[in-house]
Backbone as numpy.savetxt, mean C-alpha at the origin, in Angstrom:
# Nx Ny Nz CAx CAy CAz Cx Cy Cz
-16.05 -19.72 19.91 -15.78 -20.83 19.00 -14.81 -20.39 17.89
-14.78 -19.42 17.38 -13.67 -18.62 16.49 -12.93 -18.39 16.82
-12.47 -17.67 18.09 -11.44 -17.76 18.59 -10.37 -18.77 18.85
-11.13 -20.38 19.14 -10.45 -21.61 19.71 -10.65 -22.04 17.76
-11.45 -22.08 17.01 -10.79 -22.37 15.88 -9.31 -21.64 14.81
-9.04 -20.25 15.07 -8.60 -19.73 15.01 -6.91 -19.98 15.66
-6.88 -19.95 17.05 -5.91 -20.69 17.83 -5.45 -22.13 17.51
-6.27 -22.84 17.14 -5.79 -23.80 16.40 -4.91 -23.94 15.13
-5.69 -22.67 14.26 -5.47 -22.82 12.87 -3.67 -22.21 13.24
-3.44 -21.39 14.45 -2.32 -21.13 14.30 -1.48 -21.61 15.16
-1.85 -22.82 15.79 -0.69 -23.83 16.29 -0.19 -24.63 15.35
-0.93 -24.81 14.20 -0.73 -25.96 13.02 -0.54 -25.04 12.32
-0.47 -24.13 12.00 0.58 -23.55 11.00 1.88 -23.29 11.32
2.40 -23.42 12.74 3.41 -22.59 12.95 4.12 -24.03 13.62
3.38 -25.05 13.94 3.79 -26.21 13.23 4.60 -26.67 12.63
3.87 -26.75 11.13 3.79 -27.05 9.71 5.21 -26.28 9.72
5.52 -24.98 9.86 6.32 -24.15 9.46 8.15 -24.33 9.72
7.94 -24.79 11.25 9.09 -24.90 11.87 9.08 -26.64 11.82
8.51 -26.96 11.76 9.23 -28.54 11.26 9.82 -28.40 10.29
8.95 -27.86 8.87 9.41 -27.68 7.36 10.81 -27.03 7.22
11.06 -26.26 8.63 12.04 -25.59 8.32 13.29 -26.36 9.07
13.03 -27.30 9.60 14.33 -28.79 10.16 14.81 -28.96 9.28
14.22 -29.41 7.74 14.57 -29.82 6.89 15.26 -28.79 6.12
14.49 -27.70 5.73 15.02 -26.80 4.72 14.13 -25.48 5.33
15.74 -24.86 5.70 15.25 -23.10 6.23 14.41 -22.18 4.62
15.25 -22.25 3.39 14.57 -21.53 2.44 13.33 -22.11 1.98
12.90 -23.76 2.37 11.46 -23.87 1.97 10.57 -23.27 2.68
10.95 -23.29 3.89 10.27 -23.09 5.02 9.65 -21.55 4.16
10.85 -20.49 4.33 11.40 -19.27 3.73 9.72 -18.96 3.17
10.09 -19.95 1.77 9.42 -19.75 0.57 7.76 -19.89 0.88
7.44 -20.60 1.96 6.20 -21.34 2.39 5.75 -19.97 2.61
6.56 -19.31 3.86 6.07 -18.47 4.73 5.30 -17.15 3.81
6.35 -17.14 2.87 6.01 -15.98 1.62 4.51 -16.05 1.13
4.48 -17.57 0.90 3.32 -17.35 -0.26 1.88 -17.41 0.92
2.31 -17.85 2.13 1.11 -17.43 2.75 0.75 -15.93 3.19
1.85 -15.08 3.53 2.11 -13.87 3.93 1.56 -13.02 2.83
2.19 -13.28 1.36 1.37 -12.40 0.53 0.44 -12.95 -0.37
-0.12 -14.16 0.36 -1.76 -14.17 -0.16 -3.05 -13.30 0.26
-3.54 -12.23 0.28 -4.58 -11.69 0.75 -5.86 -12.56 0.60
-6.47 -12.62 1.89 -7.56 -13.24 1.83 -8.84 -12.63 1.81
-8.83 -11.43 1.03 -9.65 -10.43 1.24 -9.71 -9.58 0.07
-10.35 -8.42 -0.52 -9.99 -7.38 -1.64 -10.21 -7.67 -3.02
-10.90 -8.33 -3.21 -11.37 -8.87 -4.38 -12.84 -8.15 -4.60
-13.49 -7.70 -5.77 -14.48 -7.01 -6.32 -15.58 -7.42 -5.36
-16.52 -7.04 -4.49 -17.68 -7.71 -4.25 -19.09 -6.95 -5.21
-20.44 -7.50 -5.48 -21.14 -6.71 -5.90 -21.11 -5.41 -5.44
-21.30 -5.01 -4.49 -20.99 -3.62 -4.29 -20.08 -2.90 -4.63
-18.94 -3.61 -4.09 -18.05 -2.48 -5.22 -17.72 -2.50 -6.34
-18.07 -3.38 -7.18 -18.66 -2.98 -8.44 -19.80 -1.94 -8.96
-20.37 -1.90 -8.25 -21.60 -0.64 -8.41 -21.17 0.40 -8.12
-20.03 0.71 -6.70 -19.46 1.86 -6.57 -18.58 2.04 -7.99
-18.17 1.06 -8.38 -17.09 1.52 -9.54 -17.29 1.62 -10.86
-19.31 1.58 -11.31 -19.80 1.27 -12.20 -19.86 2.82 -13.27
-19.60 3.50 -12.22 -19.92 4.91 -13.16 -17.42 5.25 -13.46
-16.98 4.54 -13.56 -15.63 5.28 -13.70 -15.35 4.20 -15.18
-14.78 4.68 -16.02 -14.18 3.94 -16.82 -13.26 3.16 -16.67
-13.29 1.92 -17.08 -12.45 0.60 -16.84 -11.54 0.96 -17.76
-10.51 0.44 -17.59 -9.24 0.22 -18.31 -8.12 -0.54 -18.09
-7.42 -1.71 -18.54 -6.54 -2.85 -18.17 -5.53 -2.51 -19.13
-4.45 -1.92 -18.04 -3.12 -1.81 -18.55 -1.87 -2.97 -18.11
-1.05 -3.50 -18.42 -0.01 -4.08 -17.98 1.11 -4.06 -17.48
1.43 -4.85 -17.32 3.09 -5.15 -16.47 3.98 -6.23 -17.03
4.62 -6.75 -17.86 4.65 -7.59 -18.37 3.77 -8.77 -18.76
3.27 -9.92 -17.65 2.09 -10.48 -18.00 1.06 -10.32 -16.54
1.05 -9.02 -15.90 1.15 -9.21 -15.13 -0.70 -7.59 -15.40
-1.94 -8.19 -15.57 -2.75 -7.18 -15.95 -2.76 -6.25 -14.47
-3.15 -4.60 -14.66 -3.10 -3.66 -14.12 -4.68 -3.35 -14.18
-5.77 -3.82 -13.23 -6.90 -2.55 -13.08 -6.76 -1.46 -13.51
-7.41 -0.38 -14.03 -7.64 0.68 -13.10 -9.31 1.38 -13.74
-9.69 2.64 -12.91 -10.69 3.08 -12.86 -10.30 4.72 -13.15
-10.83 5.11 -14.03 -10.84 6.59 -14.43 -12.32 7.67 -14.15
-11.72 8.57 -13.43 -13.51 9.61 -13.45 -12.88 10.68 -13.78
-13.95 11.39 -14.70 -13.23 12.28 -15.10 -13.75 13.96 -14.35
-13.21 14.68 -14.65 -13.51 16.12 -13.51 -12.69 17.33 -13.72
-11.53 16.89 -14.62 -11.04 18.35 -14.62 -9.11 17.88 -15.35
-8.81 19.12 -15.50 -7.61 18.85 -16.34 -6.55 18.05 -15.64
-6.58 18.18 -14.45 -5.34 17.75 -13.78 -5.64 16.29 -13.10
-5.07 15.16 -12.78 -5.64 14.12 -12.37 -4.94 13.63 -11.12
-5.50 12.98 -10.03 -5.02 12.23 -9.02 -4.76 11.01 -9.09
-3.69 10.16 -8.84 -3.83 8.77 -8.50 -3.85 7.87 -7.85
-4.70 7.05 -7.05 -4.75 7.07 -5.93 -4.90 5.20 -5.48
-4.08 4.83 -4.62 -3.44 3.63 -4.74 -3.87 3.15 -3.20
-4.73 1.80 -3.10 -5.44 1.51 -1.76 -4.73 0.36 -0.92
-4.68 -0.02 -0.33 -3.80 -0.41 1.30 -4.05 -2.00 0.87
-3.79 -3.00 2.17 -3.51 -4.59 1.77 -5.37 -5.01 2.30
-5.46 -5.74 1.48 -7.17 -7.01 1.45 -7.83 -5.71 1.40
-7.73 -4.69 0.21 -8.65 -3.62 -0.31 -9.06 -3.40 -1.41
-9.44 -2.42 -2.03 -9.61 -2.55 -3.80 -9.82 -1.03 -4.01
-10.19 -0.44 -5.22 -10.30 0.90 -5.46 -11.71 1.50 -5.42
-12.45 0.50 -4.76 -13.75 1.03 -4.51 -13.33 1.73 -2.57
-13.02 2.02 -2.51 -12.18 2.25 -0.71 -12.44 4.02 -1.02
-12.11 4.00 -2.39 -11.98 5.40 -2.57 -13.38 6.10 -2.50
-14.24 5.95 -2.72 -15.42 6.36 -3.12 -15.78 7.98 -2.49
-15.56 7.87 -1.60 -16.08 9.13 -1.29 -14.79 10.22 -1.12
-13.64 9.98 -1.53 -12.84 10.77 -1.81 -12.71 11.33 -3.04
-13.31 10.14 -3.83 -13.40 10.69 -5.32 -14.12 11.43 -5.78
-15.62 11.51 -4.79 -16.37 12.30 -5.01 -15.78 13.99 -4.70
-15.11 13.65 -3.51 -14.76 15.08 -3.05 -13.88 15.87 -4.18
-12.53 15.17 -4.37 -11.52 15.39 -5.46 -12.71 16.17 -7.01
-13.76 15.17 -7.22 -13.80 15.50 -8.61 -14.84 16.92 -8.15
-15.52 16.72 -7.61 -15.76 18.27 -7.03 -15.06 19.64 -7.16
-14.21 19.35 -6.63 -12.93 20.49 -6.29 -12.07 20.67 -8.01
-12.68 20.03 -8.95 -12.14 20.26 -9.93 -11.16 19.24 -10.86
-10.89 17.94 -10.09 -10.06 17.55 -9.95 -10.39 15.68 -11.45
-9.72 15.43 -12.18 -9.90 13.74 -12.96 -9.58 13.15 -11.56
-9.65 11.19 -11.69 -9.33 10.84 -11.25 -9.45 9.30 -11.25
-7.73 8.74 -10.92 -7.74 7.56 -11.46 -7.52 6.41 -10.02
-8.23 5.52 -10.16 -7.59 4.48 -8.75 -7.15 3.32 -9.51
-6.45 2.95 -8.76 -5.37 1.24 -8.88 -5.95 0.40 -8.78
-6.20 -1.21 -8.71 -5.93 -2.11 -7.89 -4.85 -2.78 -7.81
-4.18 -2.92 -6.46 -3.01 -3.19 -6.31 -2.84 -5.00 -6.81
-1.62 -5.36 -6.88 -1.33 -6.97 -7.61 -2.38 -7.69 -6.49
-3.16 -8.83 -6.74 -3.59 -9.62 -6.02 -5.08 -9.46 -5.43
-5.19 -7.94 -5.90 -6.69 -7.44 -5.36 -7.23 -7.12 -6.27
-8.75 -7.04 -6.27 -9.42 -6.08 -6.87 -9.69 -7.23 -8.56
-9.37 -6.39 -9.20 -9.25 -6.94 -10.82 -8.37 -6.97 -11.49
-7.26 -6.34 -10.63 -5.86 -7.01 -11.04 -5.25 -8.11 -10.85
-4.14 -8.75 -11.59 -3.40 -9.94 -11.64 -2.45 -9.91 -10.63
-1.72 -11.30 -11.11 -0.51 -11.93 -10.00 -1.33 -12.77 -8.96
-0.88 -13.78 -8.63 -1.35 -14.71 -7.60 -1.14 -13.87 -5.64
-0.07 -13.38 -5.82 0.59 -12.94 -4.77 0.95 -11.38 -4.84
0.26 -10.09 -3.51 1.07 -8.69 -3.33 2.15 -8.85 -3.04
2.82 -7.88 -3.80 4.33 -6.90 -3.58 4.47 -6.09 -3.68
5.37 -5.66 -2.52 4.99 -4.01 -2.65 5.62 -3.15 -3.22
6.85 -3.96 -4.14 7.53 -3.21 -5.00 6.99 -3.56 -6.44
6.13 -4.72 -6.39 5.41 -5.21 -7.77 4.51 -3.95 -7.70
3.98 -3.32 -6.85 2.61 -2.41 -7.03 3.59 -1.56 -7.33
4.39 -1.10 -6.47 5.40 0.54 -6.83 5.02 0.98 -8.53
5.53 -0.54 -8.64 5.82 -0.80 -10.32 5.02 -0.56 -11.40
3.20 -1.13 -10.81 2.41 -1.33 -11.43 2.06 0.31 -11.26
2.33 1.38 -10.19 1.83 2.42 -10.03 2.38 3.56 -11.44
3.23 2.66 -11.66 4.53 3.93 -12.33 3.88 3.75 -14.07
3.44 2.37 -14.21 2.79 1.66 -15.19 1.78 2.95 -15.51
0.42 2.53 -14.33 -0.71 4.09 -14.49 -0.27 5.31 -14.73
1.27 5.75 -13.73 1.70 7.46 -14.40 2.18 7.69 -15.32
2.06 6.72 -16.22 2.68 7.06 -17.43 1.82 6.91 -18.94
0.63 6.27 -18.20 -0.57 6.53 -19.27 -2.03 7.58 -18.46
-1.54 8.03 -17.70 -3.02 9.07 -17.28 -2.16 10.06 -16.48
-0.65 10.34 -16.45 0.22 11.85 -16.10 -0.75 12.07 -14.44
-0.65 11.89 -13.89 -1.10 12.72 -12.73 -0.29 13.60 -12.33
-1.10 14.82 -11.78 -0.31 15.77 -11.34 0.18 15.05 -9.76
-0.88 14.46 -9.04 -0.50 14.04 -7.53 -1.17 12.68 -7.60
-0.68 11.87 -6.25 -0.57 10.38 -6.18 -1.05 10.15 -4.35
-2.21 9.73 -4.46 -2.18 9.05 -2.98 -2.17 7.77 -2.52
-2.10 7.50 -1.52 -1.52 5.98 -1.32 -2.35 6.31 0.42
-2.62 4.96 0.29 -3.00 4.61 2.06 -2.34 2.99 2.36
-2.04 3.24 3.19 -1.03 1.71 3.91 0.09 1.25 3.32
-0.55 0.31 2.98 0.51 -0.82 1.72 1.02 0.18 0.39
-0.29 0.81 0.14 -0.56 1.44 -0.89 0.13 2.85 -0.91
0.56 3.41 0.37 1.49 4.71 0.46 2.76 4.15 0.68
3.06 2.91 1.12 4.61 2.58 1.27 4.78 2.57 -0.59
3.82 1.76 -1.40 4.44 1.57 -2.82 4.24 2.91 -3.43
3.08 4.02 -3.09 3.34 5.30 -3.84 4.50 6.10 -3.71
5.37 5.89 -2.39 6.51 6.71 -1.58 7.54 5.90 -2.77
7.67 4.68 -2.67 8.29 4.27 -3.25 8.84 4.43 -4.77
7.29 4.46 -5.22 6.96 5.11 -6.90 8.00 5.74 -7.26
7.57 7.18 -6.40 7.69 8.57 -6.44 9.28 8.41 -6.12
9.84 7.84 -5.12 11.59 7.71 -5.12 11.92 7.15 -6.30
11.80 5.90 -6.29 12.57 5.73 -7.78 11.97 5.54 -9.30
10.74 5.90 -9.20 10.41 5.81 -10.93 9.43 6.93 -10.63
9.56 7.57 -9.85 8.78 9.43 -10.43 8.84 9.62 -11.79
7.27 9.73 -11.84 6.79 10.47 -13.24 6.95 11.72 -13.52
8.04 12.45 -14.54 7.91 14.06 -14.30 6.45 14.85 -14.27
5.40 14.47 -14.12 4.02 15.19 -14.16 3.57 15.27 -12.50
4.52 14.45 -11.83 3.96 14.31 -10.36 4.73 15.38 -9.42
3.79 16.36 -8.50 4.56 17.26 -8.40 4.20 17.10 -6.58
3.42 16.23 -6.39 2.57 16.24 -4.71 2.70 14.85 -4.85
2.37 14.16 -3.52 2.19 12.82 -3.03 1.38 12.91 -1.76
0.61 12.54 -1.37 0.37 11.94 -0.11 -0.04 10.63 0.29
0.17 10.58 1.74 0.83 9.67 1.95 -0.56 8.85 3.63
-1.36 8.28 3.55 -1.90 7.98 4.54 -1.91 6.99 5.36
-1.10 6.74 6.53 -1.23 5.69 7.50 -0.15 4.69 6.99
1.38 5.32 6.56 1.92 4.65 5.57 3.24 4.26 6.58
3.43 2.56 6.29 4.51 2.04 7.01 6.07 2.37 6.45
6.91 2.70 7.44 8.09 3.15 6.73 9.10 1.87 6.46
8.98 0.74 7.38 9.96 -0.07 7.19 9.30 -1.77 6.63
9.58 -2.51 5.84 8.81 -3.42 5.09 9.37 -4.79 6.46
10.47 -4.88 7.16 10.83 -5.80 8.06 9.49 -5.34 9.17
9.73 -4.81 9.52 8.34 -4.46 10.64 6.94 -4.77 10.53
6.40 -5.26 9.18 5.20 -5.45 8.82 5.70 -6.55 8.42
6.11 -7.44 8.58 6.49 -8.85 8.71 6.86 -9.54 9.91
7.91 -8.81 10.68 8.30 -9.07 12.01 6.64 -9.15 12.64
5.77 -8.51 12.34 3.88 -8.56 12.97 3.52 -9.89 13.00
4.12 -10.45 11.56 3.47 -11.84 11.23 4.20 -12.94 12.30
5.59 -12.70 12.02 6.45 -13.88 12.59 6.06 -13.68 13.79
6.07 -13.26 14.34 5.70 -12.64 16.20 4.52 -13.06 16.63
3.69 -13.09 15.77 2.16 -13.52 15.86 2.05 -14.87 15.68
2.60 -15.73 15.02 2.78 -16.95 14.44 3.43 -17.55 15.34
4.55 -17.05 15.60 5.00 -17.62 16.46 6.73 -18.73 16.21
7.20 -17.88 14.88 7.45 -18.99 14.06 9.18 -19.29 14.70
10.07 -20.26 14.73 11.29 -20.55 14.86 12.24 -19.60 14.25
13.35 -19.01 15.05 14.03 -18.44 14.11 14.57 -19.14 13.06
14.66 -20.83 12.88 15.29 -21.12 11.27 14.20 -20.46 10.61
13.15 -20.39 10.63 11.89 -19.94 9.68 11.71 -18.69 9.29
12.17 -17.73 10.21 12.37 -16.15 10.16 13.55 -16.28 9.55
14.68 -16.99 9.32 15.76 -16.57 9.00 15.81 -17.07 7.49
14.90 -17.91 7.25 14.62 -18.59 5.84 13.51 -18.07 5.22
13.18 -16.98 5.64 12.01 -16.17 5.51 12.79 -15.01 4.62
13.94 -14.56 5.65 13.79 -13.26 5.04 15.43 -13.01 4.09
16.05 -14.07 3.86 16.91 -14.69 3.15 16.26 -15.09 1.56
15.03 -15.50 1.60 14.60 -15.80 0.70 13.86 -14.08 -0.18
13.21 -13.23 0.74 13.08 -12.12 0.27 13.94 -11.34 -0.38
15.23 -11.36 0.36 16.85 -10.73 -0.26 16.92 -11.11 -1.55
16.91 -12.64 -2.02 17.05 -13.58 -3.32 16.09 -12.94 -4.10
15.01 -12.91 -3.57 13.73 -11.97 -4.75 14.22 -10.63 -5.04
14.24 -9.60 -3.92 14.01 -8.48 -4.45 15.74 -7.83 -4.60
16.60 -8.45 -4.40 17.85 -8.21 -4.54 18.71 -7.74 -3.68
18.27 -7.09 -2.67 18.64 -5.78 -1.77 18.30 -6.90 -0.02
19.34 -6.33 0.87 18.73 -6.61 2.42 17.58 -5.95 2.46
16.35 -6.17 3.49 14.96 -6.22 3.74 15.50 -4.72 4.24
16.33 -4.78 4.89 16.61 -3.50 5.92 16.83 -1.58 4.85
16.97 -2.26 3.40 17.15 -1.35 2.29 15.88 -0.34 2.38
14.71 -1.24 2.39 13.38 -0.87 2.09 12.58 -0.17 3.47
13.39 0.99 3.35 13.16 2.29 4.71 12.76 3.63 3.77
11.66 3.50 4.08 10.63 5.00 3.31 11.61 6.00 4.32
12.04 6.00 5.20 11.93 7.18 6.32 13.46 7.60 6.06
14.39 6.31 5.13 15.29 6.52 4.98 15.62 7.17 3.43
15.00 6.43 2.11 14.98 6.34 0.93 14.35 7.48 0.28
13.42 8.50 1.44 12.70 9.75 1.12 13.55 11.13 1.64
14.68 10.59 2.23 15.61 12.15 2.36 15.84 13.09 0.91
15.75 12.52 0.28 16.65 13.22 -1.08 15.33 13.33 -2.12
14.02 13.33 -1.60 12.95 13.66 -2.42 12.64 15.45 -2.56
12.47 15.47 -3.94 12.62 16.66 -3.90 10.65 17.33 -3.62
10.18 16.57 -4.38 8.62 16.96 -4.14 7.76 17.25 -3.00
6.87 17.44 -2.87 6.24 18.25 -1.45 4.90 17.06 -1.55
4.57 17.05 -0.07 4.09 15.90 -0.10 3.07 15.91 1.71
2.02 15.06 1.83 1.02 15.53 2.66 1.46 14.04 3.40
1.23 14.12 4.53 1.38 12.50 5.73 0.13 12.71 6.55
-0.51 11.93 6.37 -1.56 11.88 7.45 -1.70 10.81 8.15
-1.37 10.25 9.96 -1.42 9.31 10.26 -2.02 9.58 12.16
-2.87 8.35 12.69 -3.59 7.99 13.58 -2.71 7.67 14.72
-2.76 8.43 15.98 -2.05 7.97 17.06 -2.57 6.20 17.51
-3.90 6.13 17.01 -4.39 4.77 17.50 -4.75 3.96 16.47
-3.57 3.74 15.58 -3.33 3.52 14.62 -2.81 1.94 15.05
-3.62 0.61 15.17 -2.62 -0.57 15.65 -2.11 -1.50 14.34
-2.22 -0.84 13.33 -1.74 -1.45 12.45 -0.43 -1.07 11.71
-0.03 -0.14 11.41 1.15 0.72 11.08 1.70 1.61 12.58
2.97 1.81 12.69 2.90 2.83 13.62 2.83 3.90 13.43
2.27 4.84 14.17 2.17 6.19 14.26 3.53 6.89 14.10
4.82 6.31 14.76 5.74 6.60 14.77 6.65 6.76 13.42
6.39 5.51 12.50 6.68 5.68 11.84 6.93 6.89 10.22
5.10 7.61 10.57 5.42 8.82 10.04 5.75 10.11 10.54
6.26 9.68 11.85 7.03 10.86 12.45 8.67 11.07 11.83
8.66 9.74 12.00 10.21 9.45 11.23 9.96 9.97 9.53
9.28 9.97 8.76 8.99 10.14 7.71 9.23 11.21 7.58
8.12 12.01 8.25 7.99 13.45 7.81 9.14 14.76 8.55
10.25 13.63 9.32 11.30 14.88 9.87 12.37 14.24 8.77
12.55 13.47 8.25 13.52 13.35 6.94 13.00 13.97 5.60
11.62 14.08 5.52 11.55 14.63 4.23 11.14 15.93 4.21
11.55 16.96 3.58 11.49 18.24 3.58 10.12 18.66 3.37
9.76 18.80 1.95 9.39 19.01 1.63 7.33 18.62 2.36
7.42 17.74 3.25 6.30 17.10 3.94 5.78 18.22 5.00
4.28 17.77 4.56 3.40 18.25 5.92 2.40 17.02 6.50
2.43 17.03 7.80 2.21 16.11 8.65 0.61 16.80 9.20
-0.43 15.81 9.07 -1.13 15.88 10.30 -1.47 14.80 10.84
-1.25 14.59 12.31 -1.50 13.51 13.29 -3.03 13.56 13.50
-3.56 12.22 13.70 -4.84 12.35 13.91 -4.93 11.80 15.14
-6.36 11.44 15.62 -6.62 10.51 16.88 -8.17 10.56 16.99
-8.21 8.88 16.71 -9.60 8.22 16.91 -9.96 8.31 15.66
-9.30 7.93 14.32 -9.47 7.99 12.77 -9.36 6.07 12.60
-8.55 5.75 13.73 -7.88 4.20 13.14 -6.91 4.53 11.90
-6.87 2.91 11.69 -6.03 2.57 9.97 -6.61 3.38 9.29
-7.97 3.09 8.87 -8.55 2.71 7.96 -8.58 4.10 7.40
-8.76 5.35 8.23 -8.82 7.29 7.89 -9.74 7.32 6.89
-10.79 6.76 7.40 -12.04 6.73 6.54 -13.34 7.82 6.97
-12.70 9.29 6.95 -13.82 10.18 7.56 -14.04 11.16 6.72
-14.72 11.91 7.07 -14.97 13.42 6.28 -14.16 14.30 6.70
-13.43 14.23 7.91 -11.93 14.98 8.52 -10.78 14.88 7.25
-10.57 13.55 7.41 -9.64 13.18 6.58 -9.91 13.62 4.60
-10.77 13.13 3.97 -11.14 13.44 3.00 -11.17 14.25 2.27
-11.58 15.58 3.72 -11.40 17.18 3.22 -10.37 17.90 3.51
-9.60 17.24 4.51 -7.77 17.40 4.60 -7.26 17.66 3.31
-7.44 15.94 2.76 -6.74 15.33 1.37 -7.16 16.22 0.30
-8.62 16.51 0.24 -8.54 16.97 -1.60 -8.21 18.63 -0.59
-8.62 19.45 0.47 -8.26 21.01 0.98 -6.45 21.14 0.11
-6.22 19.76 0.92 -4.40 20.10 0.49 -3.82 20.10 -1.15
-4.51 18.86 -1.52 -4.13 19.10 -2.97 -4.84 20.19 -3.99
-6.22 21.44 -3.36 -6.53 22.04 -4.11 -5.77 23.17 -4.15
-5.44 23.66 -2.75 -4.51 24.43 -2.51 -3.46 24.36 -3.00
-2.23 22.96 -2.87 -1.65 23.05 -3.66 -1.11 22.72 -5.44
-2.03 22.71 -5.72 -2.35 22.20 -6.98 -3.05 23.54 -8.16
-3.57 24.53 -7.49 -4.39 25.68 -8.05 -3.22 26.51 -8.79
C-alpha cells in the first residue's frame, strides 16, 4: 500500500512539474528547488535531545540565518564535526564519546534546515558557510563531515579555512553537487525543460555553473592532510567518487570500507576516526 501510494505521489509530482514547466522553465526551476532542499526529516526528536542534553548549547549566526551548535568539553584541542542531509548532531553520539576520551573538546553543527538551526531550506554552500561561522568561535584543530556534511566541510576547508584547522575528514562524501541532483531528476522522472530550469536557476543563486562545485576538482591545491573514509556498498554517494578525491588530494588517506553502508555508523569506523586524528593531532 506504500509503495502504490508513494508511486502515485510521484506521478503527480512529476506532473505538476513538467506541465509548470510549458509555461515557465525557471518556475518550474524554482519549484523543483524548494522541494529538493526541503528535508523531510532531521529535526530534534526527544531523544536526541537527551543525547544532546549533557553538551552545551550555543546559537551563533549567519546573518539572520541562527547556527545550532553543541559543545563537550575534553581537552585543549577541539573537533568539529558536521552531519549529512535529514540528520542532526545527535548522529554523533558515540563518536563523541570516543573523541572526548582520547583527549579530545568537541563541537557538532546542525546543518541549515535541521536540527535547531534556521533557514527554511539546505545548502550546501549555506552550511560550508555556517561551518566557517563555528571555526571561528571554537578554533578547531580538525573538522569532520559525513555526506552532505563532508561535501560542505571539504568545501569550508577550500575556501574559508580557518588557520587553526590543520586535519579534515571526510566520510561517505559526494564529490560532485550535479550528481546528487541528477538522483532526483532521474527518479522523478522530470522533462528536460524542468532539468534545464532546474539547474539554470541554481547558476542564478549560487553564481558559478553547477559543474564548478567538484570537491575532486576544487581539493587539488589543498594544502592540509586529511582522512576519506567511504563504503563500496555505499547506494547513496558513490564509492567512486572518493577515489577521485583522494588521488587529487595529496595530502589524503583513504580507507575503503564494505558492508558499513552510508550511514558508517560502527565501532570500525569510529575508532578509525578519533585512531587517526589522535595520532595525528598528538
Amino acid at each position: 500500500m506504500k509503495q502504490i501510494r508513494l508511486k502515485i505521489q510521484l506521478i503527480l509530482l512529476r506532473n505538476y512539474l513538467n506541465i509548470m514547466a510549458l509555461f515557465s522553465e525557471l518556475k518550474a526551476g524554482q519549484k523543483t528547488a524548494e522541494i529538493l532542499f526541503k528535508p523531510r526529516k532531521g529535526h530534534l526528536t526527544d531523544e536526541n535531545r537527551k543525547i544532546l542534553s549533557e553538551a552545551t548549547w550555543e546559537t551563533l549566526s549567519l546573518g539572520d540565518v541562527k547556527i545550532q551548535t553543541y559543545r563537550w568539553e575534553g581537552g585543549k584541542k577541539t573537533i568539529l564535526l558536521a552531519h549529512g542531509w535529514e540528520s542532526n548532531a545527535a548522529r554523533w553520539a558515540v563518536l563523541v564519546n570516543n573523541l572526548r576520551k582520547n583527549g579530545f573538546s568537541v563541537v557538532a553543527i546542525d546543518a541549515p534546515a535541521h536540527g535547531e538551526s534556521g533557514s527554511p531550506y539546505f545548502n550546501a554552500l549555506l552550511y560550508a558557510e555556517m561551518i566557517e561561522v563555528a571555526a571561528k568561535r571554537f578554533v578547531p584543530t580538525a573538522m569532520v563531515g559525513h555526506s552532505a556534511g563532508a561535501f560542505a566541510t571539504a568545501f569550508c576547508a577550500i575556501h574559508y579555512l580557518h588557520p587553526s584547522v590543520s586535519h579534515i575528514v571526510l566520510l561517505a562524501p559526494p564529490s560532485e553537487l550535479n550528481q546528487i541532483f541528477d538522483k532526483f531528476l532521474d527518479y522523478v522522472k522530470v522533462s528536460p525543460k524542468v532539468r534545464r530550469g532546474f539547474y539554470n536557476q541554481l547558476e542564478q543563486r549560487f553564481g558559478k555553473p553547477i559543474a564548478y562545485f567538484s570537491i575532486k576538482e576544487l581539493i587539488k591545491p589543498l594544502t592540509i592532510k586529511g582522512l576519506i573514509i567511504h563504503d563500496k556498498t555505499d547506494d547513496i554517494c558513490a564509492f567512486s567518487d572518493s577515489t577521485f578525491i583522494h588521488a587529487n588530494w595529496q595530502g589524503s588517506t583513504f580507507i575503503p570500507t564494505e558492508g558499513y553502508g552510508h550511514r558508517l555508523q560502527s565501532d570500525f569506523i569510529h575508532n578509525s576516526v578519533s585512531d587517526y586524528l589522535t595520532k595525528e593531532l598528538s
